[in-house]
Each structure stands twice: as structure tokens, then as C-alpha cells.
C-alpha positions in Angstrom: 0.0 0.0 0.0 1.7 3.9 -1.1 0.4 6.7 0.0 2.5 9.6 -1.4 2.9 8.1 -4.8 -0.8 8.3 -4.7 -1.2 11.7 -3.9 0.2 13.1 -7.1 -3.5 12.0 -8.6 -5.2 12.7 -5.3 -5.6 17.2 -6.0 -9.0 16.8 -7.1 -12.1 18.1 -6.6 -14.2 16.8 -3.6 -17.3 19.2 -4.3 -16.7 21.5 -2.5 -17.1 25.1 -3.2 -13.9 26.9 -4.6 -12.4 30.3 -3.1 -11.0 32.8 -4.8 -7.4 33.0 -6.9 -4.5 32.6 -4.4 -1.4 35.3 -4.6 1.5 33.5 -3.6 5.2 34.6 -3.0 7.5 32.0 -1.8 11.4 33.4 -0.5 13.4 30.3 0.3 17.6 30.8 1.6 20.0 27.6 0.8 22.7 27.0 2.8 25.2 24.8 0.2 23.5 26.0 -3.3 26.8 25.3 -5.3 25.0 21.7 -6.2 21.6 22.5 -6.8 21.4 25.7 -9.1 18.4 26.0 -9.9 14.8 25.7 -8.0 12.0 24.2 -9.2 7.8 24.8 -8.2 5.1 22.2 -9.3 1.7 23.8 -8.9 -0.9 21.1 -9.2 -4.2 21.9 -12.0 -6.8 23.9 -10.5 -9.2 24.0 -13.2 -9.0 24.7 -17.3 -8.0 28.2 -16.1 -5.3 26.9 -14.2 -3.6 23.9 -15.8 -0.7 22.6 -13.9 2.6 24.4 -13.9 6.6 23.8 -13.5 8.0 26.8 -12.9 12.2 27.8 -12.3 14.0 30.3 -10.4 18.1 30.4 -10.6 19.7 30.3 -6.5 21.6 33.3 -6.8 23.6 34.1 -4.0 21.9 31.7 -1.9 18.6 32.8 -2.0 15.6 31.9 -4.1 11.4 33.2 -5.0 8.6 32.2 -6.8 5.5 34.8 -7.0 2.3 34.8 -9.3 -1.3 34.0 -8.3 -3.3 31.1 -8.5 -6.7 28.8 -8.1 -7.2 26.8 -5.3 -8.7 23.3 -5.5 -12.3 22.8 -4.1 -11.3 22.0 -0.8 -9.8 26.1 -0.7 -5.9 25.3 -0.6 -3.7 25.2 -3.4 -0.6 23.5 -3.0 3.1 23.1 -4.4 6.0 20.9 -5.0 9.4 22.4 -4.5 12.6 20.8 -5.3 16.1 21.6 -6.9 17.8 20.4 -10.3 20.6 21.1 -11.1 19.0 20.5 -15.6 17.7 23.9 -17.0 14.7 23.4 -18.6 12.8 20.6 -16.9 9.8 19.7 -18.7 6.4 18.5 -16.6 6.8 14.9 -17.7 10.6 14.8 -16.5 9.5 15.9 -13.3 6.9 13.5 -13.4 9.9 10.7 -13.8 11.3 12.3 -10.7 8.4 12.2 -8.3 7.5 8.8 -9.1 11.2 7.7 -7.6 9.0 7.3 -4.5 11.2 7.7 -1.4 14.8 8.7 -3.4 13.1 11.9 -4.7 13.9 14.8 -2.6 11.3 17.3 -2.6 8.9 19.6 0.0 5.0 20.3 0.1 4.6 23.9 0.1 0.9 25.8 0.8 0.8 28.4 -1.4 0.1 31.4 0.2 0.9 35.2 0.6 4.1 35.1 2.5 6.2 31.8 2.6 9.7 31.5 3.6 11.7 28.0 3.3 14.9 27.9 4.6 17.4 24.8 3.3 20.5 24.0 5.9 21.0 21.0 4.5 18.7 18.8 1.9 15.2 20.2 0.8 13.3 17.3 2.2 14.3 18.6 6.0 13.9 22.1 5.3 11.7 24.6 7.3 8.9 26.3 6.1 7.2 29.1 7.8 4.0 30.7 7.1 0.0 29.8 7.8 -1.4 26.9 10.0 -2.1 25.1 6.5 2.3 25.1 6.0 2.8 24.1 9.6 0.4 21.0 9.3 2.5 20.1 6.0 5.9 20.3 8.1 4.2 17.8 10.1 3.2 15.4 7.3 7.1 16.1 5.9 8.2 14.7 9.4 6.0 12.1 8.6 7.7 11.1 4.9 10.8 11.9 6.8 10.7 8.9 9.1 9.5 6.9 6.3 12.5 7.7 4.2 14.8 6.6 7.3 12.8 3.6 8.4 13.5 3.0 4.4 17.2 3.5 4.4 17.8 1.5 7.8 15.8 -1.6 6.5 17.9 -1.5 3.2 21.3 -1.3 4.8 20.7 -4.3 6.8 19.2 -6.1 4.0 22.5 -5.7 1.9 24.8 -6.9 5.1 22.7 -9.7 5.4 22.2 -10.6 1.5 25.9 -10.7 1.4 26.8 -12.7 4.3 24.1 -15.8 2.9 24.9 -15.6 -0.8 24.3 -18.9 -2.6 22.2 -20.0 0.4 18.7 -20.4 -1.2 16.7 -21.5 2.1 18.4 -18.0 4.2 17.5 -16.6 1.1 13.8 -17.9 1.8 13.9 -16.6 5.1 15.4 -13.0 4.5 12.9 -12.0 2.3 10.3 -12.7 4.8 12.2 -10.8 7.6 12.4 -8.2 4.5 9.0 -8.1 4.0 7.9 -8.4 7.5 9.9 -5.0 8.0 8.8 -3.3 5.1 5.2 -4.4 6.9 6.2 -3.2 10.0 7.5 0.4 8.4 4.1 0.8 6.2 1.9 0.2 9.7 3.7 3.1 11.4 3.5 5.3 8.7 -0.3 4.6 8.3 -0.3 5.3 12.3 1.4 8.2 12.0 -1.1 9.3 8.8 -4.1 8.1 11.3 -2.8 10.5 13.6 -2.7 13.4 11.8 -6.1 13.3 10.7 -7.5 12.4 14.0 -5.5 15.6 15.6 -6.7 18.1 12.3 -10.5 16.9 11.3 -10.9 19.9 9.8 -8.1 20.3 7.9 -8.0 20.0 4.2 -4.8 17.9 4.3 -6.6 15.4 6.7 -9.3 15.0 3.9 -6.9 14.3 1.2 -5.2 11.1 3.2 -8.6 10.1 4.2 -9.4 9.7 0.3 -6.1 7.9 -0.1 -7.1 5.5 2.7 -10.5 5.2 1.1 -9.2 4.6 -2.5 -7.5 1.3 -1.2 -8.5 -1.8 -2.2 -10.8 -4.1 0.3 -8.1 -6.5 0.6 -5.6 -3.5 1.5 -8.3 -2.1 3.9 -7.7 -5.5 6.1 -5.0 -4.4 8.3 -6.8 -1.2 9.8 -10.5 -0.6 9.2 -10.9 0.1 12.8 -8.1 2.8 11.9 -10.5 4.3 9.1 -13.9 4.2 10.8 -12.4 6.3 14.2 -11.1 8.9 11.7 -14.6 9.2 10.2 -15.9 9.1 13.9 -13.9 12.0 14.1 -14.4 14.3 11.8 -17.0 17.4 12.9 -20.7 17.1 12.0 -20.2 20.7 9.6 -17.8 18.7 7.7 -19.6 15.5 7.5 -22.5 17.4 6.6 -20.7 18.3 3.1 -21.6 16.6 0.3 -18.6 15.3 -1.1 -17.6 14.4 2.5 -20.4 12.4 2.9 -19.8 10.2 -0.2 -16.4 9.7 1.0 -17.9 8.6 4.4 -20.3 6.3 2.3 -17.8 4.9 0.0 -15.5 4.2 3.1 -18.6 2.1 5.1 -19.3 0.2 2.0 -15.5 -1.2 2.1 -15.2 -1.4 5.2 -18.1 -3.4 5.7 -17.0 -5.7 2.7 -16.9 -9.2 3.6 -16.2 -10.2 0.0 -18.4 -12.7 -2.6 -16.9 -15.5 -0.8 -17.9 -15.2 2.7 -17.0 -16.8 5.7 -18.8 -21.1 5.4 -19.7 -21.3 2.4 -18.2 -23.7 -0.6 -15.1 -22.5 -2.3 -15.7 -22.9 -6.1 -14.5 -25.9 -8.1 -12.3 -24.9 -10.8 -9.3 -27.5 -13.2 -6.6 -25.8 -13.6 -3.7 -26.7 -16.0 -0.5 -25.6 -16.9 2.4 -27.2 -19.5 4.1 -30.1 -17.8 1.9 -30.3 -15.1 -0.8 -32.5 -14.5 -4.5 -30.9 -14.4 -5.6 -30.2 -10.9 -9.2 -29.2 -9.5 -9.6 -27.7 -5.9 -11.9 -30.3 -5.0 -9.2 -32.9 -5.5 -8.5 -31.9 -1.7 -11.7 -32.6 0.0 -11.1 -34.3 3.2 -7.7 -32.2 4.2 -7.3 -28.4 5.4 -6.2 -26.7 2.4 -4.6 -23.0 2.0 -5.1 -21.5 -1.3 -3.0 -19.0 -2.0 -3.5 -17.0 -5.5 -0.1 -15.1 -6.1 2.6 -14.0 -8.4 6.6 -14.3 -8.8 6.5 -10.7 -9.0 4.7 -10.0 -5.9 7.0 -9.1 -2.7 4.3 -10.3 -0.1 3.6 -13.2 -1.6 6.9 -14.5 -1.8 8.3 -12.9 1.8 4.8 -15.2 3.3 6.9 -18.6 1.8 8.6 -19.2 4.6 6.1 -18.9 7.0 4.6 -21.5 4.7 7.2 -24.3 4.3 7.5 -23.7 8.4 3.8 -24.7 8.9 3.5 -27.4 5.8 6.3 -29.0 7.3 4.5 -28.8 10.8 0.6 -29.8 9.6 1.3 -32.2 6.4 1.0 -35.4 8.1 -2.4 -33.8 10.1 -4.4 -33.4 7.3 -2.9 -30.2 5.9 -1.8 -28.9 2.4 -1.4 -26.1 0.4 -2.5 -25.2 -3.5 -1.1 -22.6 -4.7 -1.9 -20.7 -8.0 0.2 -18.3 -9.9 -1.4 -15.7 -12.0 2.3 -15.1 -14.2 1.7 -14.2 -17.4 5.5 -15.8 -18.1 5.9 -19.3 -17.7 9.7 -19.0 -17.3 9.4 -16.0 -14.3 6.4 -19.0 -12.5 9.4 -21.6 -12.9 12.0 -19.4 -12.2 10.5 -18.4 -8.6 9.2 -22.2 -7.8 13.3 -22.7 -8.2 14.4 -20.3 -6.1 12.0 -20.3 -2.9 11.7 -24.3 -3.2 7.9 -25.0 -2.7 6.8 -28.4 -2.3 3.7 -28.2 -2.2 1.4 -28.6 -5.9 2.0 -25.8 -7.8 -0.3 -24.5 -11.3 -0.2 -21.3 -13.1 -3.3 -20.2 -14.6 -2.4 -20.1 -18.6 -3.9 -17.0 -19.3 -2.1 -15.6 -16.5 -4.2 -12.9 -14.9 -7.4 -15.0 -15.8 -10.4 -12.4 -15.4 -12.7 -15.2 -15.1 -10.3 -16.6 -12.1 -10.1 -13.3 -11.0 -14.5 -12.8 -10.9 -14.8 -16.9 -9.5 -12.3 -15.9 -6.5 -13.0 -12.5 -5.8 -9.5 -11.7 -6.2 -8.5 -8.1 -5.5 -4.8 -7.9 -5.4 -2.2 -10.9 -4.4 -1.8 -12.9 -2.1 -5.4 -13.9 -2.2 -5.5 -16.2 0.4 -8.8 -18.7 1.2 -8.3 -21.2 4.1 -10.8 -24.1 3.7 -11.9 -27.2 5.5 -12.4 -30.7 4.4 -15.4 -30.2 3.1 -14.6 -27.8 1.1 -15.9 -24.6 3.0 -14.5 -21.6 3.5 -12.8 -20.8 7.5 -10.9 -18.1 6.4 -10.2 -15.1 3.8 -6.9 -13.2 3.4 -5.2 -15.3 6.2 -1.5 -15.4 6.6 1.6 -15.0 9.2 0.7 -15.1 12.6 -2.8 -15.6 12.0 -2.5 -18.1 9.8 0.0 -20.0 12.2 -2.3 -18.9 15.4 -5.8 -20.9 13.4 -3.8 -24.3 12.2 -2.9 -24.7 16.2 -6.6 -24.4 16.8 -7.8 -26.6 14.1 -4.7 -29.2 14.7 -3.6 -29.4 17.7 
């Protein structure tokens, strides 16, 4: 799940009423300008009359401004990307290139507003920016992407101590990307915490409605890990604000998701389905009745899926001889990348690959949102679980097998 990658798209109207056009004048002060040269503002489209902008000012001496007017969105706040280049000329889409780096992109949120000062010491991303309440609630989401950049760099430094000391061991290879993953896990949750926060502290604030979107924009399956998160936020937000119209869809939209219990609910029969794939014998789900079978939908490509194998061989090598085993089914649309990761994480449990890779009929039949989609079943073919895995997974085979 991404949150600021998403924004980019997010600066759209809600429905509610516009203000007027904005006069803005930005002064910013570097302290080590010799390699950055040149400053750089993204104003996000308001409107035909104010399509989206890149605009450039040289750091002479030092010291840098940006000035003009212009529209704010419809929740009243118009808002800019600053960064430095040291390329004359940038064009929109390069800058697009740029900002979706993610997390190596070096950049700061700016309100646009009469009087803004941002003051550089040492790179953009930690700068200071002084001006209205909307700018100091935006140096608090930068804090925000701040500790998300460093939770990012520490997780990668270990990951490259620890990939070099097991080279050419494929099982700690197995296991590293699941203490990997779990981090990365681990990093997303306190970021979303830290998002959850802010818009808890500032219901009111146009910047709290903007991540509440992005929260509500997720996928059901995404949604899994902190619905309770989501509906306290909407518990908080004032009555005025609910009372908007565009407010209230979002508030609608968000029930309806988090309320989802998917097609598949919780005791009835997974469908049937033969699956084949070259070199592999044909194999239907309901060649398992009588054992507790996982059945995990996923993808070579897919990070979670993968990091989640571990924790699988652990508990197939625990449960196999108590009625236990897993399906798995890869929606690659490459044979050789299917192959190529069955190799590498050594799965030994039956393995097909639907041929039309991401099957949209599959896809309808298993109400399959995203990967891993995970269903846990019984012997008799109903359905005990949905989107199960890790320590919850682990936690419900102890119960079932003791």
C-alpha cells in the first residue's frame, strides 16, 4: 500500500465550493546552493483556467522566489511541490519521472500562500517552512515522509549486510525475504499510524481530507489491516464537515469497504475450478476434500507473496501429516518468471499457473483483489478463512490441529 505516490492523482475536486485565486510569494535561503542551481515549483491543475505548472527560479547568491497567483482546489488550498535540479529546462513529464522515484526523490510540500519563507541548511526534504497553520500542518506530514524515508534506508542497509553474508544460500535466502518483508510491513503500519494520527488531531483540515481519500481509495483487501483505523477517523471528523456533500460520499464509500466481507464469505463452498499448466498434471480444488487446504493465488513478482513462503514451508512442514496442504496458484503471465521463482523459494507443495495468466474469469470466481489472495478451507470444502496469513495463519492451524 503507497500513500505519497498516490497523492500526485489525489488534487481533485471533492465538491466543495472553490475560493477565490490565491497570490502567492514563496522566498526560500539555501545553505550549500553550489549543487543544486536552480529551484524548481510544481503547482498542481486547478481547473481549465489553471492547468498545472513547472516553474524555475536560478539560486543566486543563496537565496531563491517564486511569486504569481493562483486557483485553489475545491477544498480552498492550493498547494506546491518544491525541489532543486541542477538541468535547466525541466519539462512537466521529467519531473513526473522524478516524483515517481518514490522515497529517493527529494522534494517539500509547500501551501501556497501570501508570505512563505523555506529555509534549506541541509537537503530540501528537512527544510523549514514558515507561514499559515495550512504550511505548519504540512511540516508535520514532511516529518512524517521523513521517518518513512529513514525507516526505508535503515531496512535497506541491513538487508544488503545480510544478503551478502548468505549468498548462494537459497533457504536463508527464503527466510530474509520474509524478515524483509515483515519490516517493510512493520515500516508501512507506522507510517499509516502516523497518517491516522494526523487526521484524527486536524479533522478539519483540508490535508486530513486528502489522506482520508487515499485510505479510502485502497483496495478491500488492503483495507484489512486497519478498518478500525478508518472508521475512528470518520468518527472524528466534525458534524459541519460530514454534513458536506462530497464528505459524505467519502464517508459512504468508506462504510461500504469497510463493511465488505467479500463474494466469498466466511462457510460457504469455495468454487471448483481444473486448472492446467504445461508439464503439469490438471488439478481441481476439490481434488482436496477431506484435508485443510490453504489456497494462496499469487505471483513471482509479488514481494508479499513471496516474503509469506517461509512462514509456509514452516507450517507445511509442521501440519502435512495432520491433514494439511497447500494449493497454490500463480497468476504469471510468463511461464519461465512461475518456474524461475518455484526454483528459487523451493515450494513443495502442488504448484499451477493459470495459462492466461491474470485470468479475469479466475479473478470474478475468487473475488480476487490484489495478491496474495489467500482462502483457508476445510475438508469439506468450506471456506474458514479469507486473506489469512503469518501469525494468523499459524495462530488458526494450532486451533484446528492441535
Amino acid at each position: 500500500m503507497r500513500i505519497l505516490s498516490l497523492l500526485s492523482i489525489l488534487f481533485i475536486a471533492l465538491g466543495l465550493k472553490a475560493n477565490t485565486a490565491i497570490p502567492y510569494n514563496i522566498k526560500g535561503a539555501v545553505s550549500s546552493p553550489e549543487k543544486s542551481k536552480i529551484a524548481y515549483l510544481y503547482i498542481h491543475s486547478a481547473g481549465k483556467k489553471y492547468p498545472s505548472q513547472l516553474l524555475s527560479a536560478p539560486i543566486v547568491n543563496g537565496r531563491f522566489t517564486f511569486s504569481g497567483i493562483t486557483q485553489p482546489d475545491s477544498l480552498g488550498i492550493a498547494m506546491g511541490v518544491l525541489f532543486f535540479h541542477t538541468k535547466p529546462g525541466l519539462t512537466k513529464k521529467e519531473y513526473l519521472a522524478l516524483y515517481q522515484q518514490g522515497l529517493k526523490f527529494k522534494y517539500r510540500k509547500v501551501a501556497l500562500e501570501k508570505q512563505v519563507t523555506v529555509n534549506v541548511a541541509s537537503t530540501l526534504d528537512l527544510a523549514t517552512v514558515e507561514g499559515d497553520l495550512m504550511n505548519e500542518q504540512q511540516n508535520e506530514l514532511q516529518r512524517i515522509r521523513q521517518m518513512e524515508i529513514d525507516d526505508f534506508d535503515k531496512l535497506k542497509a541491513w538487508w544488503n549486510e545480510q544478503e551478502a553474508a548468505i549468498k548462494g544460500d537459497k533457504e536463508a535466502m527464503v527466510k530474509l525475504k520474509a524478515d524483509y518483508f515483515n519490516g517493510l510491513r512493520a515500516n508501512e503500519d507506522r507510517k499509516n499510524d502516523a497518517y491516522f494520527n494526523f487526521i484524527k488531531t486536524y479533522p478539519s483540515s483540508p490535508l486530513s481530507y486528502q489522506y482520508l481519500k487515499v485510505f479510502v481509495l485502497m483496495s478491500e483487501r488492503s483495507l484489512d489491516d486497519f478498518r478500525e483505523d478508518l472508521k475512528a477517523c470518520m468518527a472524528s471528523l466534525p458534524a459541519e464537515v460530514k454534513e458536506k456533500p462530497a464528505i459524505a460520499k467519502l464517508i459512504t464509500e468508506a462504510n461500504n469497504k469497510i463493511g465488505y466481507a467479500g463474494k466469498l464469505a466466511t462457510g460457504t463452498t469455495i468454487p471448483d475450478h481444473t486448472f492446467t499448466a504445461e508439464g503439469v498434471a490438471p488439478v481441481s480444488i476439490k481434488d482436496f476434500r477431506g484435508k485443510y487446504l490453504l489456497l494462496d493465488f499469487w505471483t513471482s513478482w509479488c514481494g508479499p507473496c513471496r516474503a509469506e513462503h517461509y512462514n509456509m514451508k514452516q507450517l507445511y512442514t509442521q501440519y502435512k501429516d495432520k491433514n494439511f496442504t497447500i494449493l497454490q496458484v500463480s497468476l504469471d503471465d510468463k511461464d519461465a518468471k512461475w518456474r524461475k521463482a518455484l526454483e528459487e523459494d523451493n515450494l513443495p507443495w502442488t504448484q499451477v499457473r493459470c495459462l492466461k495468466g491474470w485470468d479475469k474469469e479466475i479473478e470474478a470466481r475468487y473475488d480476487i483483489k490484489g495478491v496474495p489472495t489467500t482462502y483457508l478451507i476445510d475438508p469439506e470444502g468450506k471456506i474458514i478463512a479469507r486473506g489469512i496469513r503469518g501469525e494468523a495463519l499459524t495462530k488458526k492451524l494450532a486451533e484446528l490441529m492441535p
